[in-house]
Structure formats: C-alpha cells, structure tokens
GUTOR-459162 format. One record per residue (C-alpha): residue number from 1; residue in one letter; y, x, z. Coordinates in steps of 0.2 Angstrom, whole numbers, always signed. Example, Ala and Ser with C-alpha at 12.3 -4.5 7.8 and 13.67 -1.06 7.14 Angstrom:
NODE nunu lummi     Y     X     Z
NODE    1     a   -22   +62   +39
NODE    2     s    -5   +68   +36
//
This chain:
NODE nunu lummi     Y     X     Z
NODE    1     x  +222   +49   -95
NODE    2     x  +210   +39   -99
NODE    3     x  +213   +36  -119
NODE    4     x  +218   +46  -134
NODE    5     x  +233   +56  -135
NODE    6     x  +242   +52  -152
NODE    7     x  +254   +64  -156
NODE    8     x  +271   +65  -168
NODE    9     x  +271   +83  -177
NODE   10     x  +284   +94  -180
NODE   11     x  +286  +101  -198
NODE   12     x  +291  +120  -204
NODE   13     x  +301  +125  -220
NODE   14     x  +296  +139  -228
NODE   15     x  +300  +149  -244
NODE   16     x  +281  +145  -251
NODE   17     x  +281  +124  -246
NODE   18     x  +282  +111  -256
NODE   19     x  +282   +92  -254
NODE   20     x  +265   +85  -254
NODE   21     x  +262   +84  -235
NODE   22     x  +277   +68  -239
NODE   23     x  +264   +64  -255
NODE   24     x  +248   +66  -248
NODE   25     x  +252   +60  -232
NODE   26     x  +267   +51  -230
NODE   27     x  +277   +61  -217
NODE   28     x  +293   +62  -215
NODE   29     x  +296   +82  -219
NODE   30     x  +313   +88  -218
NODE   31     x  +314   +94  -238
NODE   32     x  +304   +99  -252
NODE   33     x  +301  +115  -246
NODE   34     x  +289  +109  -229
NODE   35     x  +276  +121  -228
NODE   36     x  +266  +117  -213
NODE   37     x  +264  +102  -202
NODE   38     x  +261  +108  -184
NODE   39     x  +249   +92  -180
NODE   40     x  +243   +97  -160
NODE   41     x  +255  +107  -154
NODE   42     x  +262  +116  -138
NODE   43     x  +268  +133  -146
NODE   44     x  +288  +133  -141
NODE   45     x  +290  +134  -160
NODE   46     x  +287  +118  -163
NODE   47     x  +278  +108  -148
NODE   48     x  +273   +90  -154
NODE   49     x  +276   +74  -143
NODE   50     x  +266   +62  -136
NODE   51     x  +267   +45  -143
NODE   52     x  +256   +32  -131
NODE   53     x  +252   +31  -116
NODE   54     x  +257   +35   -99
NODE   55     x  +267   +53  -107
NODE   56     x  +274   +46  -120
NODE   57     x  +291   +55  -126
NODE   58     x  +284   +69  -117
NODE   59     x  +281   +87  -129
NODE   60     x  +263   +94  -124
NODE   61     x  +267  +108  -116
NODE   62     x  +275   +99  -103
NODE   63     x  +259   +89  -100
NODE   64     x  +251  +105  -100
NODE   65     x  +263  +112   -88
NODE   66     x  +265   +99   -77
NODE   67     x  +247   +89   -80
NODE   68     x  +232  +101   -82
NODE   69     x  +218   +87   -75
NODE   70     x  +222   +77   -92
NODE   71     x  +213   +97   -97
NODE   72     x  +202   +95   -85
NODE   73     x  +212  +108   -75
NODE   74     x  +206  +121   -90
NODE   75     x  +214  +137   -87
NODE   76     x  +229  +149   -96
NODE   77     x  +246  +149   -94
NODE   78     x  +247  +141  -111
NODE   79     x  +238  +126  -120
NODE   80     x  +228  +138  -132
NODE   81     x  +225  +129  -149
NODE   82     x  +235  +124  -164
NODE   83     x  +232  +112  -177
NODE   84     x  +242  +112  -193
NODE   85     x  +239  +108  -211
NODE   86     x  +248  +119  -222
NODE   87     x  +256  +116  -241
NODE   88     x  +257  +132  -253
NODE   89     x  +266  +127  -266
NODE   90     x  +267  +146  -268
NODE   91     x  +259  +158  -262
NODE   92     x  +262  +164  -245
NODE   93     x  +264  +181  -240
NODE   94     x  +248  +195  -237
NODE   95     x  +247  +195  -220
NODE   96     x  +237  +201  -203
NODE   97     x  +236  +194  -186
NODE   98     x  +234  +204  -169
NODE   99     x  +221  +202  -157
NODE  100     x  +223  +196  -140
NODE  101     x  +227  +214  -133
NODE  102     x  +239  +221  -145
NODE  103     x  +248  +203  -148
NODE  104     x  +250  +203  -129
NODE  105     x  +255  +221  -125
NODE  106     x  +267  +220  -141
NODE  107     x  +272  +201  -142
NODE  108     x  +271  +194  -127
NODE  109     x  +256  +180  -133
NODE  110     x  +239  +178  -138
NODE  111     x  +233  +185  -153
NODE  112     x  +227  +174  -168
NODE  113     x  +213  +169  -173
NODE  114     x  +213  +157  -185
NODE  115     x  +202  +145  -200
NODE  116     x  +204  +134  -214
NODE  117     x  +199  +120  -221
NODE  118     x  +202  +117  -239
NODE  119     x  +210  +101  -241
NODE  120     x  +215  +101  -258
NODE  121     x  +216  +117  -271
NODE  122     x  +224  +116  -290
NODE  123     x  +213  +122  -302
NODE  124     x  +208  +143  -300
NODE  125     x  +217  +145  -284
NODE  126     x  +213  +160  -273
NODE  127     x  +213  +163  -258
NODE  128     x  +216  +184  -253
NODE  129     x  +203  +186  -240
NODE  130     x  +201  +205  -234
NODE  131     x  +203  +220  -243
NODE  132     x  +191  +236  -251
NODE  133     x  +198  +250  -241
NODE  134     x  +184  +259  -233
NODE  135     x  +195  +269  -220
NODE  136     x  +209  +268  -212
NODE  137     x  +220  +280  -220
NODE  138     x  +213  +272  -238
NODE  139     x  +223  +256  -232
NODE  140     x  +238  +264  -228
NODE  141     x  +239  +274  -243
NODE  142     x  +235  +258  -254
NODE  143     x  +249  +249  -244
NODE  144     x  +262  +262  -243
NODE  145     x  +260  +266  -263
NODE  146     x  +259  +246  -269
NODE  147     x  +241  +247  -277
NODE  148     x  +237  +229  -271
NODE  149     x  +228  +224  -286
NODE  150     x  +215  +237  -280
NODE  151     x  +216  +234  -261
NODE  152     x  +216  +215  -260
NODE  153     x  +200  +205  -261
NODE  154     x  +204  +188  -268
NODE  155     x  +192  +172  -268
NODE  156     x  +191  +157  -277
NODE  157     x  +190  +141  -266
NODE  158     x  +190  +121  -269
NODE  159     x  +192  +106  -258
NODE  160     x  +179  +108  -244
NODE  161     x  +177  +126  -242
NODE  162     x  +179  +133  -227
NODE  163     x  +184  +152  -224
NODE  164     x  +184  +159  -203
NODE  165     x  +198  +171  -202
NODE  166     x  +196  +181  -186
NODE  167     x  +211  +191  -181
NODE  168     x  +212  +208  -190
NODE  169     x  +209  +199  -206
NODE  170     x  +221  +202  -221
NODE  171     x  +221  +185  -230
NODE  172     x  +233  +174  -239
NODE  173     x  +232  +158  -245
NODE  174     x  +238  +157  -263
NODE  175     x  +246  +142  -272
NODE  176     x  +242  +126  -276
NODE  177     x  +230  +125  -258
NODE  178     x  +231  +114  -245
NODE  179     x  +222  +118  -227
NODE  180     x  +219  +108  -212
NODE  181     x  +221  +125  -199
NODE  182     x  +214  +128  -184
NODE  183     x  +221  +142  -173
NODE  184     x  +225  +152  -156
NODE  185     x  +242  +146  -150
NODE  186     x  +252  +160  -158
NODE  187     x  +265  +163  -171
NODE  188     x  +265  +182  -174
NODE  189     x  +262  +188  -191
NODE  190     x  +262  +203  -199
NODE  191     x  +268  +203  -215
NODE  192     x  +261  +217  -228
NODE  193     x  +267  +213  -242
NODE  194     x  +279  +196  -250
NODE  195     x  +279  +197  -268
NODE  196     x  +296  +204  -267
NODE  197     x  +303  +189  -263
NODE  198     x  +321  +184  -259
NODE  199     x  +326  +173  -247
NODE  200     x  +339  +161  -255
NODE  201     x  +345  +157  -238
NODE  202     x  +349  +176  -232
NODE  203     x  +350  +183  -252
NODE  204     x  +336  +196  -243
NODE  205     x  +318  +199  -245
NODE  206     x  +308  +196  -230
NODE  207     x  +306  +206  -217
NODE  208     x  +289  +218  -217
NODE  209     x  +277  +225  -204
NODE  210     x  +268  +239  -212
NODE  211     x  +264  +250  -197
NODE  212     x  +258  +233  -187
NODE  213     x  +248  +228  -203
NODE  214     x  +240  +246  -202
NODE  215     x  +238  +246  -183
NODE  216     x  +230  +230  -180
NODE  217     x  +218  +228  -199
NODE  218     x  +200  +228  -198
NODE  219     x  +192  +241  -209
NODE  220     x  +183  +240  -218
NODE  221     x  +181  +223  -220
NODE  222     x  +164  +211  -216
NODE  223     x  +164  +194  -221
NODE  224     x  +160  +186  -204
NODE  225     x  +142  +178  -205
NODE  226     x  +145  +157  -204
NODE  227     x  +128  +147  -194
NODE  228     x  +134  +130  -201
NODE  229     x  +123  +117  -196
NODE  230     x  +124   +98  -201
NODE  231     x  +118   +83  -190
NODE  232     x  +117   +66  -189
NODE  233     x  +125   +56  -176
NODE  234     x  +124   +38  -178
NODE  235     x  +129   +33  -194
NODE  236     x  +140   +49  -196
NODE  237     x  +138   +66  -204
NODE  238     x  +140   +81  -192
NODE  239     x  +143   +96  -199
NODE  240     x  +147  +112  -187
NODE  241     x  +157  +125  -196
NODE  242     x  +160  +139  -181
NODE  243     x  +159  +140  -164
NODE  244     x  +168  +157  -156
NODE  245     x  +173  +160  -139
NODE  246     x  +191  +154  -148
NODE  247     x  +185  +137  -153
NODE  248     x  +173  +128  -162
NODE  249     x  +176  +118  -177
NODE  250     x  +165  +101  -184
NODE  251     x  +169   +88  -199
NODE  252     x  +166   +71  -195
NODE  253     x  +162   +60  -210
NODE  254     x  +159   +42  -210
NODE  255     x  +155   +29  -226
NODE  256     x  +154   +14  -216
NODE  257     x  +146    +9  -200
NODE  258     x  +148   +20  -182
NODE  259     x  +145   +34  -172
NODE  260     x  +145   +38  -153
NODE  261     x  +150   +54  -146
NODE  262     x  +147   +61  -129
NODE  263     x  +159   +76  -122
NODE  264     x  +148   +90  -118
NODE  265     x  +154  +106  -111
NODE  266     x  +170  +106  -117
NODE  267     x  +186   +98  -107
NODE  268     x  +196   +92  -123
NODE  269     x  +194   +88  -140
NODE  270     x  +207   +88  -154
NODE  271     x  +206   +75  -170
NODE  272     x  +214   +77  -186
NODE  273     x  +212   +62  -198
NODE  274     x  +211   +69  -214
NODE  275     x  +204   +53  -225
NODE  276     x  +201   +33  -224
NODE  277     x  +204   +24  -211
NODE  278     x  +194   +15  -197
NODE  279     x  +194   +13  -178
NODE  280     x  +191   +26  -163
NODE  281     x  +186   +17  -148
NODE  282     x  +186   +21  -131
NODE  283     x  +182   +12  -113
NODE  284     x  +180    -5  -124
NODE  285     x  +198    -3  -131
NODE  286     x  +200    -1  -151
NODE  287     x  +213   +12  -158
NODE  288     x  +217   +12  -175
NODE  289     x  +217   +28  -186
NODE  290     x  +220   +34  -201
NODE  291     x  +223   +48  -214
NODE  292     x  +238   +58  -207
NODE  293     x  +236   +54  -189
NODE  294     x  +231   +67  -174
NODE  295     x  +226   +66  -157
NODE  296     x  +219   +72  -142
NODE  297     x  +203   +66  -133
NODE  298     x  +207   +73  -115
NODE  299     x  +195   +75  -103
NODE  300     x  +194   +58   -94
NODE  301     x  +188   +51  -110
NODE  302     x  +169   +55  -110
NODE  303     x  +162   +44  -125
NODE  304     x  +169   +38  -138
NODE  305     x  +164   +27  -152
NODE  306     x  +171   +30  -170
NODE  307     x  +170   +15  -187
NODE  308     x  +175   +15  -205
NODE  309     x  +178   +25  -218
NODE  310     x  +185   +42  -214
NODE  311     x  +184   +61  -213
NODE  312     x  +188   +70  -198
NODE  313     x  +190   +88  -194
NODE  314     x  +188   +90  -173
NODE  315     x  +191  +106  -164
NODE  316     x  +188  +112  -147
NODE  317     x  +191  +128  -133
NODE  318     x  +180  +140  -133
NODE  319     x  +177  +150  -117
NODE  320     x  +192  +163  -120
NODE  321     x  +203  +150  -122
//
C-alpha cells in the first residue's frame, strides 16, 4: 500500500465522558457521555476501518491478519498500538496497568503501557500520577483502609504537557482534561478506587480490583526520566517526547511552509491530526488533512512531504512491539 491509510474511529461511552470530542472535533459520538475516540485501532473492543484505498471497509485487524507487508511483515499476533483521544468530563477512576507478563499470564493480552498528551485541560485540573507508599505492604494498607488523600500523588498539568505512563503506574486523569493517548494494544484495567460511583445503568458501583492493583503497582514510585529532544525538519518543529522499546512518540508542528520525512527504522508510522489543516503528500499525490483526522503511513510509503498549518502527534513500534 503505497499511500496513507485513513481511518473511521470507533467511540466508547463511559460514566466520566462528555461531549467535546463532537465540539472539539466534530465526530459523530454516540451521546454526551463519549469518553474516548479509539482513532488507530485493531483492539477487538473497537477495531477502526479503513476508509481509502485498496482495504477500504476493511477493520485493521483484518489487514493485520490477512496483510502484514502493508507492516512490513512486522511481527505479533496482534497489531500493537493504540491511538485514542480521551474526554474526562469527570474524573476517571485510580487505576493500574499489568505488565506484559502478568497481563498475559492473567488476561490473555499484552500489558499496557501507555502516554499522554495534554490536549486541553480546564483551569487546576490534575492529573493522579503515582503514589507515596514506600513498600508494598504501605500500599495495601493505604488502599484497603481508604486513606487516598495520603497515597495518591496528584499533578497539575496544561495543554501540552506530556506525562509517560509505564505499566505499574497508578495514575488517573482528572476532569476537565483532554489527551491524545498512545498505548500497547490492551484494554485491561485495574481499578483501585472510583469515587464511589454508581453506574446509572446497572444502579452498582463499578467493579474493583484491589489484589490486581496491589500485585502489579510499582513501588515506590520514580517519575520515569523523559530525554525530549526538539529538531528541525524543514520548515517543521520536531520534538521527540519518548522513545521505549513500546514505541516512540514525536509532535509535528508546522506554521506554514513544508517538511520532508524519511522512514527510518521503523516499518509503520501512526498520525493523529490534532490542529489546522494542510496537505500530506506522498509519491507526488496530495492528501488533505486536518484536525480530527488519523492515519497510517505503512511501510511502502518511505517519504513523505507535509504543508500548512497543523499540529501533529506521530507514534511508532518499538522493538517489543
């Protein structure tokens, strides 16, 4: 496949979502409680579709499945990343991923490793990113005798920041944040505490995962150390937020005028337009894009040339994905 891979999303309700991915972005979401956008997708919770090209109406984990040269015959029973941008009109719940080896040993995927990028944040909204326990038997007493105000570590954030979230991590993201995500391809939470929150659809509060929570957190916590590095690439500016043997994360930012990009190691490249608009263009063809849109660079496409005005957040495999 020779040209980008545009893709439809698939959107989530959830108890915390709001409605500005339909006001900040014009999507369709399904009610005012759409929390996430799942933008580049293959997870069987919500696989997007492929909307150009020679798959078109295909989901992408049957191009995946049945297509892996459009990867660059990458390996892994399943497509490894996942691109969302998340609305949290509330805030979610205090939560933990597995690792690799206790998500698949317990749940039957990979673990999850995530990051965010701070889209949009209300005044004095927080993020909960780690927690004070020094031990391990600190954090299950905190937890099991509800003493969160001295366990959980909270953070003020605003539009632009960026915070890596490496499995193990107890995080939430509070309200009145938007994030552009970039993940593994997995969908197992533990939840360790939700506010006590009823469900209005089941009238229960959400279920809890407190010996999971306990099992899989990193303690204590360390703030993992970030080497951002910013670049010029033509007319663009480049700035490298993480690369991991998970992935690596860049923003593109253009104010006019053009860049040229060359794939380098990596066999595929995920796009999420996050502001303006302009062109991408690739063997001589033009594509327009703009804010809201997502796609796939696969790995036939070795350069490609982007104009206008826009803000971009790329993502590619690392070497254990």
């Amino acid at each position: 496949m020779n040209e980008p891979m545009f893709l439809k999303p698939i959107f989530q309700e959830k108890i915390w979502g709001g409605s500005r991915l339909k006001t900040e972005y014009n999507y369709p979401i399904p009610s005012d409680h759409t929390g996430e956008c799942w933008a580049i997708s293959a997870h069987p919770h919500g696989p997007a579709t492929v909307e150009n090209g020679e798959f078109k109406g295909q989901t992408l984990d049957e191009v995946w499945a049945n297509h892996r040269e459009v990867f660059g015959n990458a390996e892994g029973d399943v497509f490894p990343l996942l691109t969302k941008i998340l609305d949290a009109k509330q805030d979610l719940s205090v939560q933990v991923h597995p690792d690799d080896a206790y998500a698949k040993e317990h749940e039957g995927e990979l673990g999850k490793t995530e990051c965010w990028y701070v889209l949009a944040a209300d005044e004095g909204a927080e993020m909960i990113y780690g927690h004070h326990a020094k031990t391990r038997e600190e954090l299950a007493e905190l937890i099991e005798n509800g003493q969160w105000d001295k366990l959980l570590r909270r953070v003020p954030v605003k539009p632009g920041d960026f915070l890596y979230v490496p499995s193990g991590t107890i995080h939430a993201i509070g309200k009145g944040i938007m994030v552009l995500e970039t993940q593994q391809s997995s969908d197992t939470t533990y939840r360790v505490y939700d506010f006590d929150r009823v469900d209005k659809t089941t009238g229960k509060k959400r279920e809890l995962h407190i010996q999971q929570s306990i099992d899989v957190t990193n303690v204590p916590h360390v703030d993992p150390k970030l080497d951002i590095k910013d670049q010029k690439v033509g007319d663009a500016d480049v700035r490298t937020f993480v690369e991991t043997d998970f992935f690596s994360v860049y923003r593109w930012y253009l104010e006019g005028g053009e860049a040229t990009f060359t794939r380098k190691a990596a066999p595929y490249t995920l796009v999420s337009v996050l502001k303006g608009q302009g062109q991408i263009i690739v063997n001589d063809k033009s594509y327009e894009i703009k804010k809201g849109v997502h796609f796939i660079l696969p790995y036939d496409v070795k350069e490609w040339t982007i104009k206008g005005n826009l803000e971009i957040i790329a993502s590619e495999p690392g070497s254990k994905a």
